[in-house]
Residue, then its C-alpha position, 0 to 999 in steps of 0.5 A: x432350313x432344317x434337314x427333314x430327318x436330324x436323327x433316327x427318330x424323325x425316320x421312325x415318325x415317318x414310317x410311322x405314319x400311313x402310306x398314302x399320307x406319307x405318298x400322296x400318289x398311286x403311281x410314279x408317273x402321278x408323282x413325276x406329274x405331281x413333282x412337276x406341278x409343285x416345283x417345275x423349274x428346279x432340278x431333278x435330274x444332274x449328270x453326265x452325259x458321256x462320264x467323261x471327267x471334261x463333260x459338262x454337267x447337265x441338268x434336267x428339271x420336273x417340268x422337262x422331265x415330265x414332258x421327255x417321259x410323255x413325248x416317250x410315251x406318246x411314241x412307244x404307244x404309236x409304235x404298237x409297244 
């Protein structure tokens, strides 16, 4: 597989072209849905939970993610926030 920018003008052809072709959504939660929908088990977030150097790494897929950033949502909106 081929890397999606080989050089500097691949960059420009992306600029290039308008917006909403470019990002296909209005918001960043439509793109975490969107993201979710297309490629649900692979990986979108890795880290490390303390930052320590022995902490195992842990990682997030889209649909996880998404249904974190919802389940956050649903409890800022029943706290009134």
């Amino acid at each position: 597989m081929n890397p999606p920018f080989a050089s500097i003008d691949d960059v420009r052809a992306l600029e290039a072209q308008p917006y909403d072709t470019v990002v296909p959504v209005a918001s960043t939660y439509a793109l975490l849905e969107r993201s979710a929908g297309l490629w649900g088990d692979r990986t979108a977030l890795t880290f490390l939970e303390s930052g320590e150097r022995d902490t195992p790494v842990r990682h997030i897929d889209y649909a996880t993610m998404l249904a974190n950033v919802r389940r956050a949502a649903n409890l800022f909106r029943g706290l009134g926030v």
